[in-house]
N, C-alpha and C positions, 0 to 999 in steps of 0.2 A: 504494500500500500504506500501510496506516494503523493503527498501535496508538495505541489512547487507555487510559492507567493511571493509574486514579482511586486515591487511598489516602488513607482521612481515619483519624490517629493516635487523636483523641478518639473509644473506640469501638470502635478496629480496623474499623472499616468498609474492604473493598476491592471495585471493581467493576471489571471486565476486558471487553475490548471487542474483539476483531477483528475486520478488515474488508477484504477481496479480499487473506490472505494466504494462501499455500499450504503455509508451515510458521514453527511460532513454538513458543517454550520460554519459559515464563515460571513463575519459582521466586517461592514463598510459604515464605520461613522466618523462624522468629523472632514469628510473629504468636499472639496469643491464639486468635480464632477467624479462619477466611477466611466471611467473610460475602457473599451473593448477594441485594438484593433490589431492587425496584422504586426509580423508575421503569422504569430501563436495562437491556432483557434481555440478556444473555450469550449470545454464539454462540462457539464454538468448532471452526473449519473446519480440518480437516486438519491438528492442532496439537498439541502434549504441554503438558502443565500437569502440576509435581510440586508437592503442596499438603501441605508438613507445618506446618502449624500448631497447635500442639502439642495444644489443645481440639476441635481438627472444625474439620468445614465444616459451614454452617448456611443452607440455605434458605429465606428469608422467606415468610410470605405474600404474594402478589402478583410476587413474585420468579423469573425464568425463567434455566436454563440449559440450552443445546442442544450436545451433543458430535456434528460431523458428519463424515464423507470420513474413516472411518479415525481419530480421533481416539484418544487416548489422556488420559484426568485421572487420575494417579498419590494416590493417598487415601493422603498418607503420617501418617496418623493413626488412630485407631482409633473416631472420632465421626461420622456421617453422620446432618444433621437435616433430613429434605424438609420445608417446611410449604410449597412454592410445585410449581413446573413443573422437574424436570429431567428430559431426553429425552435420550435415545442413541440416535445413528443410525446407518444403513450404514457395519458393519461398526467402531463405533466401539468401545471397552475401557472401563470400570472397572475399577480395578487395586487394592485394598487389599494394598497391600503393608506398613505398619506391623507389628511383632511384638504381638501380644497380643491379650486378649478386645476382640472390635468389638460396635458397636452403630449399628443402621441407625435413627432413630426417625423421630420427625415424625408428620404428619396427615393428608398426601399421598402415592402409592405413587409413589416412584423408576421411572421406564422406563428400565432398564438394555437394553443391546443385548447386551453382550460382559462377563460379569461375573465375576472372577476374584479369587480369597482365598488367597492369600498371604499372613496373621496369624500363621500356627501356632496358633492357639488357636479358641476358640468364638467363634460372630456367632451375637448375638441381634437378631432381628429383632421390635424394639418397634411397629415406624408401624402407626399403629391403622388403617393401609388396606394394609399386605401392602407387597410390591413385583412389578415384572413382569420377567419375561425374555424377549426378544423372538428373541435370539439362543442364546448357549449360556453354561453358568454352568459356570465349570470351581471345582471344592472345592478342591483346587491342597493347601495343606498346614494347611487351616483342620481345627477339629476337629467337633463337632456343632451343629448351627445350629438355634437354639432360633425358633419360630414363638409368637405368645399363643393359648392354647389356647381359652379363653374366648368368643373371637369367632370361631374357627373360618375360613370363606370370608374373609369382611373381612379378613384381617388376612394370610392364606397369602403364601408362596413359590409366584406363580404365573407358570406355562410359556405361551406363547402358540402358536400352530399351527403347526408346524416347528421348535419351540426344543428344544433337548436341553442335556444335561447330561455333566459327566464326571468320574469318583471318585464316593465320597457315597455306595456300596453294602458299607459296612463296621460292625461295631458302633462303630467308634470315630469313624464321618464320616458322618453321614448327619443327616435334619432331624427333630428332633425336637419335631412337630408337624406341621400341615397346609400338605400341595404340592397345585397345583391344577394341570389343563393341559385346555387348550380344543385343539380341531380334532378331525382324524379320522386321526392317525397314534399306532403305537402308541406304548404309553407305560409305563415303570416307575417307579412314585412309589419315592423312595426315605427313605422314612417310618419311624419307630422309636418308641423310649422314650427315647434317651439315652443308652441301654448294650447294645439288642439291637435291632438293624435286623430290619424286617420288610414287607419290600417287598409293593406288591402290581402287579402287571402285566396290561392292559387292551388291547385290541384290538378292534374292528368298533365304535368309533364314529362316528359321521358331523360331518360340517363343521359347524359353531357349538354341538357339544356339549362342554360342562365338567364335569368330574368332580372331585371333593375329597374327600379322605381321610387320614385322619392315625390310628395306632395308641396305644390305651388299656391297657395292662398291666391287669389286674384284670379281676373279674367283673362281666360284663355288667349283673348284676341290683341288686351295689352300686356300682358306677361310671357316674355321669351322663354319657350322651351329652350334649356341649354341642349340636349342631344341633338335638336336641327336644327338650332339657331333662327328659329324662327317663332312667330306667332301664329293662332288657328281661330279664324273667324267662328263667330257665335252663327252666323248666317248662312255659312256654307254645310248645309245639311241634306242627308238622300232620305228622303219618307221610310219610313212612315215617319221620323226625325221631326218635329215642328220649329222647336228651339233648343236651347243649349244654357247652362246656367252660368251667369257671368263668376261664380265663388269663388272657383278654382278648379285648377286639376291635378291629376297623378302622370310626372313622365314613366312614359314607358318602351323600355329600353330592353333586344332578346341579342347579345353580345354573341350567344352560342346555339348553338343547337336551331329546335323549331320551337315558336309558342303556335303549332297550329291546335285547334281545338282544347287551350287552356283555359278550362273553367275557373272565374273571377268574382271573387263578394269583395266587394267595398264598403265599409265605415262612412257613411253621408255624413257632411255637416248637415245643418237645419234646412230643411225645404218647404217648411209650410208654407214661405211666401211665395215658391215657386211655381211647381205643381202639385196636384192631388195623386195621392200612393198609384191607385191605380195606372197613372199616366207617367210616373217615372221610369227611362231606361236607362242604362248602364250604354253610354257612347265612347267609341273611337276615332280616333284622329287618322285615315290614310293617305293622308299627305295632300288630300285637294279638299276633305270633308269628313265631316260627325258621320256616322254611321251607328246602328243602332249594334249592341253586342247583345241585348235582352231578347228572348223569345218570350214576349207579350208581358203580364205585368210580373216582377218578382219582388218589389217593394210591400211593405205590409204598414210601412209610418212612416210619415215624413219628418218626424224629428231629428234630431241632431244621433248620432253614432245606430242608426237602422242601419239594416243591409240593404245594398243593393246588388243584385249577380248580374252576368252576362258572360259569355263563351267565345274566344279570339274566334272568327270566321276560320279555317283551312286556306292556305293562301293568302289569307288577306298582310298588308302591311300593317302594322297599328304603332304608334309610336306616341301616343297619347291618350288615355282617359280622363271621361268627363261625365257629365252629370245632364241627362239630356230628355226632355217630355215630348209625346206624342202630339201634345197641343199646344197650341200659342200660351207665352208665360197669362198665368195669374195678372190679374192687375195690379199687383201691387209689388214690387222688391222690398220688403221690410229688410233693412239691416242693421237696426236695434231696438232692444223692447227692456223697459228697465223701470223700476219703481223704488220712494222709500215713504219713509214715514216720518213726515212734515206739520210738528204739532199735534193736531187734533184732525190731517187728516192721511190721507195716503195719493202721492202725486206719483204719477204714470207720463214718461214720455216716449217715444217715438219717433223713429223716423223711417222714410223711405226716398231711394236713390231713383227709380222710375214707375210711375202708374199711368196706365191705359186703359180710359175708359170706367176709372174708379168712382165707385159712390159714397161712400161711407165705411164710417168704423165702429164696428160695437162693441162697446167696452163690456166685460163677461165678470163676473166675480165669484167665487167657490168658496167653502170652507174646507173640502174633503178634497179638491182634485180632480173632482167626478160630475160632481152637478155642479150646472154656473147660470148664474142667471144673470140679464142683461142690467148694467147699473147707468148706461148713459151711449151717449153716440155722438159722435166727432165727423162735421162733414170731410172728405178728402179733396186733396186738392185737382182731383180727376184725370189731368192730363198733363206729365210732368216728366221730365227729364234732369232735374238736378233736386237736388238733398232740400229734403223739406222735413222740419221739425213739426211735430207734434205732440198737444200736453193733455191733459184731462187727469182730475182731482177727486177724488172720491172723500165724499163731505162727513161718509158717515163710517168708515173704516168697523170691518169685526176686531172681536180683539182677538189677541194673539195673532197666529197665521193664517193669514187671506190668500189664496190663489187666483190672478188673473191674467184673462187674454183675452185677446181682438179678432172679432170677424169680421174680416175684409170681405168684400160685398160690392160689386162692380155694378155699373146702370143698370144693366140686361138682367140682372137678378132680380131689380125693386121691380120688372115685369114679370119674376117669378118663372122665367126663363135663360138666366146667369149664372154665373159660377161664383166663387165664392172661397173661403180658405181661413183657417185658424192660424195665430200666431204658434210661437212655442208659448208652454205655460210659465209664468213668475210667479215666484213665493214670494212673499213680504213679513214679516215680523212687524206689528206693532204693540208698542211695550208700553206706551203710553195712558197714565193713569186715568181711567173713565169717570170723567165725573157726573158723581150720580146726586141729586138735589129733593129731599122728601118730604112733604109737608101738607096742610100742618101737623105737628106734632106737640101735644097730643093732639090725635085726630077723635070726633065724636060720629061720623058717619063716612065721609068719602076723602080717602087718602091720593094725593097726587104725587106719581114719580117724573121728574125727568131726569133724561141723561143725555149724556156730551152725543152719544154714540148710540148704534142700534142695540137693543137688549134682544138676549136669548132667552134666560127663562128666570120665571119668579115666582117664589112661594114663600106662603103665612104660616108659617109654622106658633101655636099657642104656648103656654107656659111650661104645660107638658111634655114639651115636644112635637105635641100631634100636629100633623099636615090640615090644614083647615080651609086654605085655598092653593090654589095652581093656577095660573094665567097663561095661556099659550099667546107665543108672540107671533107675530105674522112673518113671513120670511122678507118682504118690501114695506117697509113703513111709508107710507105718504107724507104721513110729515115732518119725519125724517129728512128726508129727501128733497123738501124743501126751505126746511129751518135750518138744518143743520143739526136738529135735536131728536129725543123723542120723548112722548109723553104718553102717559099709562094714567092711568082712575082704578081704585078698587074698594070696595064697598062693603066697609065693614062693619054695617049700622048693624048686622044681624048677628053679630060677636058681641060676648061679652067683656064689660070692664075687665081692664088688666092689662098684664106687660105681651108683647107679639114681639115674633123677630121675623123679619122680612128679609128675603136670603135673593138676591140679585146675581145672577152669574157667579156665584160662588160666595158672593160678601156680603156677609150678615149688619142689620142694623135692626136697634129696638125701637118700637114704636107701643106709645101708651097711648091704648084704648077709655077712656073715659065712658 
């Protein structure tokens, strides 16, 4: 058994060597950089290495290291620069475990076997040649891992044939840029923007096919696909295609093999302002036009992370997916819907980037989620092309959590022959103390409540305990709705003298009966 440990101070230069050991630990601290290069390659058999040195580790050109039999190199720093050979094999580990934003660069792609992020923070992956995964890449408690968008293929987080992954399917973890994965098992790229993952998931590939793809926020028509260096009109669509969603798309990229007949579910953002489920397809980009990839409807929700599927045509080119309806868009683009709670009431605003032939908004209110009833209506501004703001105030807010949304309603509907479409739904919290005002008190016949806000339920409980009245409240107060208040009467001439406690949405008050 033989360790040779080379360290030359001028330089920081270290080279590390072992030879027919079957376990070894060798600590790097205190060093500027751990440097790797030629002539002497680095094997590392069945060994741990913790490497904090405080700048990286730095791969030279000409420079080799091999992690083999289980190995383990602890990256207790947040720098990794390939420009030479490092290989991880059976069943070996990369460990970043340092706290903070990592950065993988270099010139050379890293062959990680087992690669694992333990930062807490973002890994930008700079190496102008990507890196590979041969085994399984666990996100552990790293945040978004930034890909260069520019080079596309060359540069990805790329899977090799049996590698998986695990975490990375969150807005707050996943890669934001292009994952690649070769073979013929299935695969979910777990691809985004940075703030909203939007996977897409692939199946009936065959063996030495590659696929890549990475998600572009924005419209197709002013957002440059980096693989053709081009843009893909909203307009240029073959039927049954009507239109195309300006949100974004997914490039898409087949480096090797064929994608013919690969089956594709996509991660939607929100489409309620777009189209209706039934009318959503799954489109591609053949280089002059949207082309339909759905065979008829496979959407079930237009909300935000629904599936959408569709199937690469046999031959066809496709170098782009997009988000594409059988009918002319919705009247309305909603692209924000937001609420808070503003004193004593709850303000709702809105907006939208284009409506055609819009009529109205009906503002919807819940307690459950489930059932919503209309609390007010906002005209639209019908026929629009640039960003229009919209408010509406709900006077009489529930307490705790309210759920609401908008029903966009185009002209041809108020003839009951239109279309029409739901926003997404908002929660709202309101914490604000309801005030409730009872009198008089003592009361000899008919007691009067108001409060700030709608009341749910109210009961007379006597001295005893016992339940003596129950009032059911109506689910729209009238005059509510137009005071700002609400008011109640209850008639306790038919009680006897004594103390009452009156229980309001949960909050008891006494009241003496004379």
């Amino acid at each position: 058994m033989l360790i040779v440990h080379i360290q030359k101070t001028n330089g920081m230069k270290k080279r590390l060597i072992a030879l027919a050991l079957p376990l070894w630990v060798i600590q790097a601290h205190g060093q500027t950089f751990t440097t790797y290069g030629p002539p002497d390659p680095v094997s590392i058999d069945a060994g741990y290495v913790s490497d904090y040195s405080p700048n990286g580790t730095v791969i030279q050109a000409g420079g080799s290291v091999t992690l083999a039999n289980g190995s383990t190199y602890e990256h207790g720093n947040l720098s990794f620069q390939n420009n030479g050979s490092w290989t991880s094999q059976t069943s070996s580990i990369d460990l970043f475990s340092a706290a903070g934003a990592l950065t993988i660069s270099g010139s050379t792609a890293p062959g990680f076997q087992n690669l694992q992020f333990q930062n807490g923070s973002t890994v930008s992956l700079t190496n102008t040649a990507g890196a590979n995964i041969a085994g399984q890449l666990s996100f552990g408690t790293s945040g978004i891992s930034n890909t260069t968008r520019n080079t596309h293929t060359t540069s990805s987080l790329r899977f090799a044939d049996g590698a998986t992954y695990t975490g990375g399917n969150t807005d707050a973890q996943h890669v934001n840029g292009y994952v690649t994965k070769t073979g013929d098992d299935a695969f979910l790229f777990p691809v985004g923007s940075g703030t909203d993952l939007r996977t897409v998931f692939i199946t009936g590939t065959t063996a030495g096919t590659s696929i890549s793809t990475a998600w572009f926020a924005g419209s197709p028509a002013t957002v440059t696909d980096p693989s053709d260096g081009a843009t893909h009109s909203l307009t240029a669509v073959a039927a049954p295609v009507e239109s195309v969603s300006p949100v974004g798309f997914w490039d898409w990229i087949n480096p090797a093999g064929s994608d013919d007949n690969v089956a594709i579910t996509v991660s939607i953002p929100d489409m309620t302002g777009f189209a209706l489920p039934s009318n959503l397809r799954l489109v591609g980009w053949n280089g002059t036009q949207w082309i339909t990839l759905s065979d008829g409807t496979t959407a079930i929700d237009p909300t935000e992370n629904s599936p959408l599927s569709g199937t690469i045509p046999a031959g066809a080119s496709i170098t782009a997916l997009a988000i594409g309806s059988v009918e002319p868009p919705l009247p309305v683009t909603l692209v924000s819907f937001s609420g808070k709670a503003v004193e004593k009431t709850i303000a709702l605003r809105w907006a939208t980037t284009e409506e055609v032939n819009a009529s109205h908004f009906e503002i919807q209110r819940s307690r459950d989620a489930k059932n919503f009833q209309s609390i007010g209506r906002v005209d639209a501004k019908g026929d629009s092309k640039v960003l229009v703001d919209y408010t509406f105030t709900d006077q009489t807010p529930l307490p705790a959590t309210s759920y609401y949304r908008l029903k966009q309603i185009d002209r041809a509907a108020d003839r009951n022959d239109g279309s029409h479409a739901f926003s997404k739904t908002i929660s709202i919290q309101f914490d604000a103390q309801i005030a409730i005002n009872i009198y008089p008190n003592p009361v000899t016949d008919v007691l009067r409540i108001e409060s700030s806000t709608e009341l749910q339920s109210l009961e007379v409980y006597n001295a005893n305990g016992s339940k003596v009245k129950s009032i059911a409240i109506p689910a729209n107060n009238a005059a509510a709705a137009t005071s700002g208040k609400t008011f109640r009467e209850i008639n306790l001439r038919d009680q006897k003298p004594g103390i009452y406690v009156l229980v309001i949405d949960g909050r008891s008050f006494k009241v003496l009966k004379n």
